[in-house]
MIGUTI-191327 format. One record per residue (C-alpha): z, y, x; residue in one letter; residue number from 1. Coordinates in steps of 0.25 Angstrom, whole numbers. Each point is the difference from the previous one (the first is absolute). Layout:
<sites>
     zz     yy     xx  residuo  num
      Z      Y      X        A  NUM
...
</sites>
This chain:
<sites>
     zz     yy     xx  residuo  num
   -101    -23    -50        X    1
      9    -11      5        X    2
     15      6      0        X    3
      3      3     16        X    4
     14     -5     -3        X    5
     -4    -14     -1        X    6
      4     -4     15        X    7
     15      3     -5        X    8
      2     -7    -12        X    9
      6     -9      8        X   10
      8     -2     13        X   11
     -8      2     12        X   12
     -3    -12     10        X   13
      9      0     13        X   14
    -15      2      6        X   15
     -4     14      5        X   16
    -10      7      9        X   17
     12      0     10        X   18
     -1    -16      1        X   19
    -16     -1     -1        X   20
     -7     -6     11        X   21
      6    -12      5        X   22
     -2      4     17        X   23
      6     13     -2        X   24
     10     -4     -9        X   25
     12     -2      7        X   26
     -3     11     10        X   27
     -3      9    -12        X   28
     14     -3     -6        X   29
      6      4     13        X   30
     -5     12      1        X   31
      1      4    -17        X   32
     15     -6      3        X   33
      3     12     10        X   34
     -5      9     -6        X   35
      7     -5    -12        X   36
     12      3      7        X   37
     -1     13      5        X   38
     -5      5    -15        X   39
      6     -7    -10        X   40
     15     -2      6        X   41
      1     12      7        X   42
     10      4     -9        X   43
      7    -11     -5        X   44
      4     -5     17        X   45
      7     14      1        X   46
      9     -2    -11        X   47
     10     -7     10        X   48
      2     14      6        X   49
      9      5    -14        X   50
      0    -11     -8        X   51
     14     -6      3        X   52
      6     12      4        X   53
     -1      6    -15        X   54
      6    -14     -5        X   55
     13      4      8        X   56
      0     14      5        X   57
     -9      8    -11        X   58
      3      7    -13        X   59
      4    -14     -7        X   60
      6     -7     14        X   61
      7    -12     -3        X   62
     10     -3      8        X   63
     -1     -7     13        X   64
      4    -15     -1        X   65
     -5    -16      2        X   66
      1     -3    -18        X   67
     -9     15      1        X   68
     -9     -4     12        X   69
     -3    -12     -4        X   70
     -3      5    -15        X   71
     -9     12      5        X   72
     -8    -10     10        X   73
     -3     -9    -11        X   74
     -4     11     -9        X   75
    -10      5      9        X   76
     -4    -15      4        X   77
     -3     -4    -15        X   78
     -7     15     -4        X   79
    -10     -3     12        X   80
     -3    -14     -5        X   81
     -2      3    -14        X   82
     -6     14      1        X   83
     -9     -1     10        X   84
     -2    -14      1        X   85
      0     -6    -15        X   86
     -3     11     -8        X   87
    -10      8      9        X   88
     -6     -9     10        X   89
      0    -14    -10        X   90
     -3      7    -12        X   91
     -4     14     -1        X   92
    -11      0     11        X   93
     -6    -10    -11        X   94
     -1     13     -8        X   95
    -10      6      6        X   96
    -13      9     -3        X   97
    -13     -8      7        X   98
      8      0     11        X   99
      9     11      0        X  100
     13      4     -3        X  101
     11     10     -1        X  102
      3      7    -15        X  103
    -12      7     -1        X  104
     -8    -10      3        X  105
      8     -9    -10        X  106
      1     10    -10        X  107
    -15      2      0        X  108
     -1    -17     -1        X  109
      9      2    -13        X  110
    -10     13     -5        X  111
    -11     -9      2        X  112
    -13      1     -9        X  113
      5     -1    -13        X  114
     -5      8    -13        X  115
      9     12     -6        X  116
     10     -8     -9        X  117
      5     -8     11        X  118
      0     10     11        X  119
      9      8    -11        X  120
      8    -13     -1        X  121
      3      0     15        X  122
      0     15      3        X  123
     15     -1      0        X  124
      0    -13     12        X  125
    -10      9      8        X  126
      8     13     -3        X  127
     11     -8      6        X  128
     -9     -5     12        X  129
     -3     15      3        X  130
     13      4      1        X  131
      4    -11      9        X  132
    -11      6     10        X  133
      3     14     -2        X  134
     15     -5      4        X  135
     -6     -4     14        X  136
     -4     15      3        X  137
     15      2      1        X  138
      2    -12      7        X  139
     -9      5     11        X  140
      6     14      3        X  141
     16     -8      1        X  142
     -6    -13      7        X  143
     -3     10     11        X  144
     10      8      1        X  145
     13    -11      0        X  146
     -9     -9     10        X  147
     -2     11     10        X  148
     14      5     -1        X  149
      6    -12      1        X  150
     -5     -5     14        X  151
      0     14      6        X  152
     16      1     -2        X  153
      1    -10      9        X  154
     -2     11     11        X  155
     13      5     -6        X  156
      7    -13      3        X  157
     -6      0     15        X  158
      8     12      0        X  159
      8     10     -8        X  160
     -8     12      7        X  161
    -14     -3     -6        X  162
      7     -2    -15        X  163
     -4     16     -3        X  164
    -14     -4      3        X  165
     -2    -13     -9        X  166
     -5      9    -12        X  167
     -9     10      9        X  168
     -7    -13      7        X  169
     -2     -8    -13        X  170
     -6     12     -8        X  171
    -10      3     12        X  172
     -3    -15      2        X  173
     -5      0    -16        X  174
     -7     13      1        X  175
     -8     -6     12        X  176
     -2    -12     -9        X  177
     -5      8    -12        X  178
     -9      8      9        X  179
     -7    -11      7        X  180
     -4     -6    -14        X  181
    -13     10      0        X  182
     -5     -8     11        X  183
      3    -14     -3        X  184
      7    -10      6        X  185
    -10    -13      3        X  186
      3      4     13        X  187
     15     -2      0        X  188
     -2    -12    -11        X  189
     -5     -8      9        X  190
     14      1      9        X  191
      8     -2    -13        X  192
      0    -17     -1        X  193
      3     -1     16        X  194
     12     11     -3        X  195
      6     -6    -14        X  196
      0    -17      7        X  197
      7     10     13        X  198
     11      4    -12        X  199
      2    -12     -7        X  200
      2     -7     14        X  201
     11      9      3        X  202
      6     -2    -14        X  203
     -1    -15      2        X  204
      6      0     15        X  205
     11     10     -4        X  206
      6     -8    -11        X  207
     -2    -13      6        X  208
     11      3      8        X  209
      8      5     -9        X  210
     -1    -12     -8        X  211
      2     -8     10        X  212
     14      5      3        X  213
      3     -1    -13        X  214
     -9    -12     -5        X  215
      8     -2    -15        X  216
     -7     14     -5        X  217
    -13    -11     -3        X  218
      8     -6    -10        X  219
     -1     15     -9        X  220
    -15     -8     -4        X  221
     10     -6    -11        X  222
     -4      8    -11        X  223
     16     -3     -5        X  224
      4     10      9        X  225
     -8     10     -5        X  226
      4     -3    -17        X  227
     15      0      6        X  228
     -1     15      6        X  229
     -6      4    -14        X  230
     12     -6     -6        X  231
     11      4      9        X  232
     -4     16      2        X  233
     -5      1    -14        X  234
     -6     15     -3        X  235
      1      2     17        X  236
     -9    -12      3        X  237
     -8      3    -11        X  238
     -3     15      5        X  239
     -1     -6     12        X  240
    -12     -8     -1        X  241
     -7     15     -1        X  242
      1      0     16        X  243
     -3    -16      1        X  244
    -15      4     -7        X  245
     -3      9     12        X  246
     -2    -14      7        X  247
    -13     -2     -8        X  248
     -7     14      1        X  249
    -14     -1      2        X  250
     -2    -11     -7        X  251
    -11      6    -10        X  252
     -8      3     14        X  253
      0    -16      1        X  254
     -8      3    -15        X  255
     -8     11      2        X  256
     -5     -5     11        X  257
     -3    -13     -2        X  258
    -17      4     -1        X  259
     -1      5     14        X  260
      7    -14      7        X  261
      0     -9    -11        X  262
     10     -9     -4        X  263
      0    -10     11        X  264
      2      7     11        X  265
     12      8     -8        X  266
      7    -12     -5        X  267
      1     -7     15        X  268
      3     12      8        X  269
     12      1    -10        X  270
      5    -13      0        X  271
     -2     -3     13        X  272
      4     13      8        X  273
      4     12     -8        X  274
     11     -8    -10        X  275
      7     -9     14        X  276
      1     14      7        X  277
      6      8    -12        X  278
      9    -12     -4        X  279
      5     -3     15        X  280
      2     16      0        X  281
      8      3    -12        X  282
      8    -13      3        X  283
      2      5     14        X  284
      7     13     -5        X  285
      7     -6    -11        X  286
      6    -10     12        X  287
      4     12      8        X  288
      7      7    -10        X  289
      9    -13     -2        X  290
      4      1     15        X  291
     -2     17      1        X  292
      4      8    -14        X  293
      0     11      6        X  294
    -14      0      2        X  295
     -5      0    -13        X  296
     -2     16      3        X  297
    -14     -6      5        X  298
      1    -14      1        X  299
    -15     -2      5        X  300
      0      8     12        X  301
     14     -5      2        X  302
     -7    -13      4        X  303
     -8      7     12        X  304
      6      1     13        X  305
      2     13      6        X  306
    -11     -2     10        X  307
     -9     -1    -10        X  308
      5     12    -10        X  309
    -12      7      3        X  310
    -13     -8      1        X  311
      7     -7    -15        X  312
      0     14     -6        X  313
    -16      4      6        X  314
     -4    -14     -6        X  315
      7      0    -13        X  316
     -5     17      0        X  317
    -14     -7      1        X  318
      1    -10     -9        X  319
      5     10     -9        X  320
    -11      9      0        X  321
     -9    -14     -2        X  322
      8     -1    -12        X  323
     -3     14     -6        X  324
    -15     -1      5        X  325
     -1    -13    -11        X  326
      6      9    -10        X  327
     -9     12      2        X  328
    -12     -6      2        X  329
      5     -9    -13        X  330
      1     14     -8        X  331
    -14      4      4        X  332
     -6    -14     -5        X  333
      7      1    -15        X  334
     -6     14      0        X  335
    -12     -5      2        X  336
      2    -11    -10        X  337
      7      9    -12        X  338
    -13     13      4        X  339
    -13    -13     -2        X  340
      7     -4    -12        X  341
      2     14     -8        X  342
     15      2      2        X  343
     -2     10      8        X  344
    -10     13      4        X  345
    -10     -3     10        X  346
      6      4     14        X  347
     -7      0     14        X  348
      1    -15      5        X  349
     -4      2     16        X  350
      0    -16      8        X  351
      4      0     12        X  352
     -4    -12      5        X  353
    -16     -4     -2        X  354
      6    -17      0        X  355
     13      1     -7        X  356
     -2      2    -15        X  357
     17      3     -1        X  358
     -2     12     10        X  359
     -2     13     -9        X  360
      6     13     -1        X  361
      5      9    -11        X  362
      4     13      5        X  363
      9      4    -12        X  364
      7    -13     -1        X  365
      2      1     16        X  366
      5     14      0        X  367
      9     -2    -15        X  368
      7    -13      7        X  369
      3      9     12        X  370
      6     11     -6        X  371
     10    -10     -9        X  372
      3    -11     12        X  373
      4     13      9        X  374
      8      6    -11        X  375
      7    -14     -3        X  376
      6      0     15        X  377
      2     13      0        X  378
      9      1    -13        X  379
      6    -15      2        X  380
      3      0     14        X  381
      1    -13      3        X  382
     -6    -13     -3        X  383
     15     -6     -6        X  384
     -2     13    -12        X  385
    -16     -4      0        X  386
      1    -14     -3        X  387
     11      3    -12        X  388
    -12      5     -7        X  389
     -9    -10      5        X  390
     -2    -12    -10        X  391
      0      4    -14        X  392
    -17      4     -1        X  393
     -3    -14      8        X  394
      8     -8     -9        X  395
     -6      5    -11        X  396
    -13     -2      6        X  397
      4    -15      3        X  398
      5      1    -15        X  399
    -11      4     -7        X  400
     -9    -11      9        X  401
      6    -12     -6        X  402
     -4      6    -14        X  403
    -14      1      6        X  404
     -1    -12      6        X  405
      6     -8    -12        X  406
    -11      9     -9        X  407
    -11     -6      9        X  408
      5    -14     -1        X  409
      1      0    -15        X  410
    -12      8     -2        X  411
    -11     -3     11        X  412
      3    -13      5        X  413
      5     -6    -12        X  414
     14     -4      4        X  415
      8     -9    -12        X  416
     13     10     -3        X  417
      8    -13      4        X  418
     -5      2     14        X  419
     -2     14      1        X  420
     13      6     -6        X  421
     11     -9      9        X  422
     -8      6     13        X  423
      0     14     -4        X  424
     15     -3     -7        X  425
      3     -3     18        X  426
     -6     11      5        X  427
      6      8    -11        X  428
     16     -6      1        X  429
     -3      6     17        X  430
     -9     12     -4        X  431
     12      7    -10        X  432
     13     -1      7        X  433
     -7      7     11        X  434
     -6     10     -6        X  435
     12      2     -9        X  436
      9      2     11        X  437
    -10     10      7        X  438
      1      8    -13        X  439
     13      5      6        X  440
     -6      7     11        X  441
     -6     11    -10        X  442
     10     10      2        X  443
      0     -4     15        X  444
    -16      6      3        X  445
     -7    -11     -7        X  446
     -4      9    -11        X  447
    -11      7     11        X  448
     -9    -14      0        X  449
      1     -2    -16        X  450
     -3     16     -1        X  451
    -13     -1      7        X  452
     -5    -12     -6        X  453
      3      8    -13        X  454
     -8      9      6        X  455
    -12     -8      4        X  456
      1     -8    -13        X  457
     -2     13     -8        X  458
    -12      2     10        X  459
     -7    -10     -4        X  460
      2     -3    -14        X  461
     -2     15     -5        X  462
    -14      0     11        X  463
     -4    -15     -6        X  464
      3      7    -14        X  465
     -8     13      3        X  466
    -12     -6      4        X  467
     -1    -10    -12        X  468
      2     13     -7        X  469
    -13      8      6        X  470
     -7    -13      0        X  471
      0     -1    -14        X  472
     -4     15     -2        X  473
    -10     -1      7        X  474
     -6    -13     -6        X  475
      2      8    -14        X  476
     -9     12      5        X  477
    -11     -8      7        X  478
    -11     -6     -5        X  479
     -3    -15      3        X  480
     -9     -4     13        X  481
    -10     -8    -10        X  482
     -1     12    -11        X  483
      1     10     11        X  484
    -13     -6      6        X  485
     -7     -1    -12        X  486
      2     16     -1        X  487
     -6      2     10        X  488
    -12     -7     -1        X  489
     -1      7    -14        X  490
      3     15      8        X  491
     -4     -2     12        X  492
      6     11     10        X  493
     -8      3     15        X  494
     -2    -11      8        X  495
      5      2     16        X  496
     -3    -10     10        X  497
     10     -6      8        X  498
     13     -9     -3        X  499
     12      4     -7        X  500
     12     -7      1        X  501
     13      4    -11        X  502
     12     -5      2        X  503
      7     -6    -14        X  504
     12     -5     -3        X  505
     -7     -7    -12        X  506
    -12     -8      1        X  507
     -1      1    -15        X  508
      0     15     -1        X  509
    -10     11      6        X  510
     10      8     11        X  511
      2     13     -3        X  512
     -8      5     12        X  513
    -13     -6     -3        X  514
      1      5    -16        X  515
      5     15      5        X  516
    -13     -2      9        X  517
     -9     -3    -10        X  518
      5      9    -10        X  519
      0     13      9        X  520
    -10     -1     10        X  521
    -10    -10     -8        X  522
     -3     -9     12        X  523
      2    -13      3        X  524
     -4     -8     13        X  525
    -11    -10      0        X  526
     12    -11      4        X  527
     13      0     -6        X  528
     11     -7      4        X  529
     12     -3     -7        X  530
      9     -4      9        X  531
     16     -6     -6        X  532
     10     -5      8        X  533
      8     -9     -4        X  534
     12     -8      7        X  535
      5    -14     -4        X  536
     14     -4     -2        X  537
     -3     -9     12        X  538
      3      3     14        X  539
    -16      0      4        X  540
    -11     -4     -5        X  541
    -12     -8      7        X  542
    -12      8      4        X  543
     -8     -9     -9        X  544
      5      4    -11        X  545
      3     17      3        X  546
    -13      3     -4        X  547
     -6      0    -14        X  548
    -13     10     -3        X  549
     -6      0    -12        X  550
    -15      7     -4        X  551
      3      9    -12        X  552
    -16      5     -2        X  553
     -3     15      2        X  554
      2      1     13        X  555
     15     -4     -2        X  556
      7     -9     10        X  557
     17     -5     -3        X  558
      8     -6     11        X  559
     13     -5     -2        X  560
      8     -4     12        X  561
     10     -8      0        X  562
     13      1     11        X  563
     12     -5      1        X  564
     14      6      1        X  565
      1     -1     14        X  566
    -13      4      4        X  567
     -7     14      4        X  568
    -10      6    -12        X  569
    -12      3     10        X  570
    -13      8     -3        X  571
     -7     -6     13        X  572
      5    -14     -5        X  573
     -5      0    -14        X  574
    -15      4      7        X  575
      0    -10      9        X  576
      1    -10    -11        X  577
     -6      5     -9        X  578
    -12     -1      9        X  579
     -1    -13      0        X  580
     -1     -1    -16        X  581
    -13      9      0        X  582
      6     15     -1        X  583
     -2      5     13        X  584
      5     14      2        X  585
      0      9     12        X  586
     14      9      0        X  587
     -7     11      8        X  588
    -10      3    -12        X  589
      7     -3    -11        X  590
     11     12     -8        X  591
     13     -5     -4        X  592
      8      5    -12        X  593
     13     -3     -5        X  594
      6      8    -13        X  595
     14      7      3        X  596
     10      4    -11        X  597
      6     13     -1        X  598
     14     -3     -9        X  599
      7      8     -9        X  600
     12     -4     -9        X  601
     -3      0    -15        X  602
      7      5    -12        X  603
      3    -14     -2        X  604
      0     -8      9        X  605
      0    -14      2        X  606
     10     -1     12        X  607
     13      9      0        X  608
     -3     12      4        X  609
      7     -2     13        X  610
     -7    -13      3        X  611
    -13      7     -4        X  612
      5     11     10        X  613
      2    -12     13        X  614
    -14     -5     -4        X  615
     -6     11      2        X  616
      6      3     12        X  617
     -3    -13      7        X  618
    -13      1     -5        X  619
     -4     12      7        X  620
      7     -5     12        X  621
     -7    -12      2        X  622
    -10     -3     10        X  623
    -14      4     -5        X  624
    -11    -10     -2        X  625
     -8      5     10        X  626
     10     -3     11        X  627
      4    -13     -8        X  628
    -13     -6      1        X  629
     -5      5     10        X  630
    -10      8     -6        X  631
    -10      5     10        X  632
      6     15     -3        X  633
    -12      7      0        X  634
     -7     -7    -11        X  635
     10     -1     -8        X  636
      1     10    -13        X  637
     11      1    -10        X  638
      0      2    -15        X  639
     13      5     -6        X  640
      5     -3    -14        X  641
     12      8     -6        X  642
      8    -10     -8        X  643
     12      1     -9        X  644
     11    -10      4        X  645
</sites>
């Protein structure tokens, strides 16, 4: 079998299947390029609303000066060149798994298809790569919450009477969110693009005048002023630059989802609309502030004239909830991702839109993320105290990709370490300072995001760790497929026509059900069917290639079928294919049986007892393989095993 990851041993070509036919092309880009923008930089063009103001009037506000405005302007100027364009848009997007991208995705690239030793060699660069995703769940319950928060007290700035209300409002406009997520939101996607490019016009036209008022701000593009701010306020600019990263939040959406839109139509949309409009913005508020101090209480919708206080707040509520959409929907797709791969029990995945592979739903993520982004404006109560504990689980996401991305450069494309090590030294010298000045923010709230990545990390690890362990029971207690037939032919038990088809988590091994059958019922159907699932450390894998059947003799028939992990493990698919390599079965004649396991903690374990105690517990609460597969529920029998974990 050729290794499925070939195709990423090696950058990828700037080509994709967004810039395919040469007609449609430019026509096709436009179209990927707006959708682009309402997806992907949903939540990076909202960061203008807060970002400026926790420079001067949050927790760590500097004092409001020209040596100060000029510093923080340049600060943000430079984080926005080198983050987003160098590091993640030059670079990065380089890093990615046939075609996708985000940390699960790079994570899996790194995993790859290697033997035992050298997986044990990397199991510490993949644990690293988990925990960088698992910090992203905590990124989507405060993302939410600071974005939302943040444009509805603009109502309070309208006027002081509607200040008692902010809370109330944002906590119902979230909960609406959250509940609409059951029914999908292709519907309201396609409004997203034509909403975000509105946005980023207001941003643009808003700080243009600003900037024209007070034209010398441009000259902030000087990275000098931005070293001189470092050394002039020493440990206060340095704490600073905690508030100056809220101008690159969402930039791992630019990553993750780099596969739906490729990498064209992200890279022009960014560097010809969305980084001129948040530039022109932040340089607008930063030129008000020269001329207006006092307004750095909220310096961006100082900008708006009165006339237009409250068509600016129900924009910038929109573009907020846009935003959060990405997040959420973000959330739902590393779920996915974490559940095809074995990092998580199997959950029901339900799509919401029959052409848009990214819309799915998982009801325990949607209604977790709820309950936590609620709570976080509940206890914070505004998004000034939000965005204090904002920052610390993104920059160690951001950290932790440069070590993956230098891993890939070394070990998959073959990188010289001459090359290699300055690169990731750059990003490294930007990466650190700002995740060691968000390190501060602990004690402030940021310990919420870090504590559910903790707990999704031990989620993962201690399911990925169980199921190796029942795996390997298992495998020690069944005999062979090979011997196993050859027993058979020797003792043959009754014969019952029809089809049978076991599910196996092991090609190599009978499956539990078939030799609890065969041992206590003495029958056997006169076609067998071994049928394993299996799913590649790639994103998909071509329909050509899914299928493998294999005639054992006996009446015995193995199917392996091969997934990726951003693809749907489908009983009705793997017939259809399987039809055209000769096996033609009917699903309304044919009994389905899959082996469940009833699990008790042993005298000694091979887990912690405690750990032992969680697998358990997410085992018996995942969804079943009926439901999972889609098993036609009425021909589908189950075998139990009791195993000692």
């Amino acid at each position: 079998m050729t290794n499925p990851n070939e195709g990423a041993e090696k950058p990828i070509p700037e080509k994709t299947k967004s810039e395919s036919a040469p007609p449609e092309k430019k026509s096709r880009l436009a179209r990927l390029s707006l959708a682009a923008l309402g997806v992907v930089f949903g939540d990076i063009s909202t960061s203008p609303i807060y970002a400026i103001r926790e420079c001067f009037h949050g927790e760590y506000g500097i004092a409001v000066s020209h040596t100060n405005v000029m510093g923080i302007l340049s600060l943000m100027f430079w984080a926005l060149v080198m983050i987003v364009g160098v590091k993640y848009l030059l670079f990065v997007f380089r890093a990615n798994n046939h075609g996708e991208g985000g940390v699960m995705a790079l994570t899996a690239l790194i995993r790859g298809q290697n033997g035992p030793s050298e997986n044990r060699r990397r199991s510490g660069v993949i644990a690293l790569g988990l925990f960088a995703a698992c910090l992203l769940y905590g990124d989507g319950m405060i993302t939410p919450a600071i974005s939302v928060l943040s444009a509805v007290e603009g109502i309070g700035i309208v006027t002081p009477v509607f200040g008692p209300y902010v809370i109330p409002i944002t906590i119902a406009i979230l909960l609406g969110l959250f509940l609409i997520q059951r029914h999908g939101t292709a519907r309201l996607g396609g409004l997203f693009g034509p909403v975000i490019v509105v946005w980023l016009g207001f941003l643009a036209v808003t700080g243009a005048v600003q900037v024209a008022h007070t034209p010398q701000v441009l000259s902030a593009v000087l990275p000098w002023y931005a070293i001189h701010f470092l050394i002039v306020n020493k440990l206060h600019g340095f704490i600073v630059l905690g508030a100056v990263f809220l101008v690159v939040t969402g930039t791992e959406a630019l990553y993750a989802d780099m596969g739906h839109f490729g990498t064209r139509p992200i890279r022009l949309t960014w560097f010809a609309i969305v980084f001129p409009a948040l530039v022109l913005n932040y340089f607008g508020q930063g030129a008000l502030l020269m001329v207006n101090p006092e307004a750095a209480s909220h310096p961006f919708y100082a900008m708006v004239p009165a006339w237009a206080m409250i068509p600016t707040v129900l924009l910038a509520t929109l573009a907020t909830i846009i935003a959060s959409q990405a997040v959420i929907t973000g959330a739902f797709s590393m779920t996915h991702q974490a559940i095809q791969l074995g990092y998580l029990p199997r959950l029901k995945i339900r799509h919401t839109a029959a052409t848009q592979i990214g819309q799915i739903y998982v009801s325990p993520v949607n209604w977790m993320l709820m309950f936590c982004t609620v709570l976080l404006v509940a206890g914070f109560q505004s998004s000034s105290k939000l965005a204090a504990a904002y920052g610390v689980a993104v920059t160690a996401t951001m950290l932790i990709t440069t070590m993956l991305f230098f891993v890939v450069a070394r070990k998959r494309w073959q990188w010289p370490l001459i090359f290699a090590a300055p690169l990731a030294g750059l990003f490294f010298i930007v990466d650190v300072p700002f995740f060691a000045a968000n390190i501060s923010k602990i004690l402030h709230g940021a310990w919420f995001p870090l504590v559910i990545g903790g707990v999704f990390f031990t989620l993962m690890l201690t399911w990925a760790k169980g199921r190796r362990i029942i795996a390997a029971k298992l495998r020690k207690a069944m005999p062979p497929v090979h011997q196993f037939i050859v027993d058979l032919a020797s003792h043959p038990p009754n014969k019952i026509e029809g089809n049978a088809v076991y599910l196996t988590g092991n090609q190599n091994v009978v499956p539990v059900a078939l030799a609890k059958n065969v041992k206590h019922n003495n029958v056997i159907h006169s076609r067998t069917i071994l049928l394993n699932f299996q799913v590649e450390d790639i994103p998909r894998v071509p329909n050509l290639e899914k299928i493998q059947t294999e005639k054992l003799g006996g009446g015995f028939h193995r199917i392996r079928a091969r997934y990726g992990f951003m693809e749907d493990l489908t009983l009705e698919s793997v017939l259809a294919l399987t039809r055209g390599q000769g096996l033609d079965l009917d699903p309304e004649t044919t009994s389905f049986f899959i082996g469940r396991e009833n699990l008790v903690i042993a005298e000694t374990s091979a887990m912690a007892r405690w750990r032992a105690g969680l697998f358990i517990f997410m085992s018996r609460n995942a969804a079943d393989a009926t439901s999972f597969f889609n098993l036609p529920a009425d021909q589908t029998i189950e075998v139990g095993v009791r195993l000692e974990i």
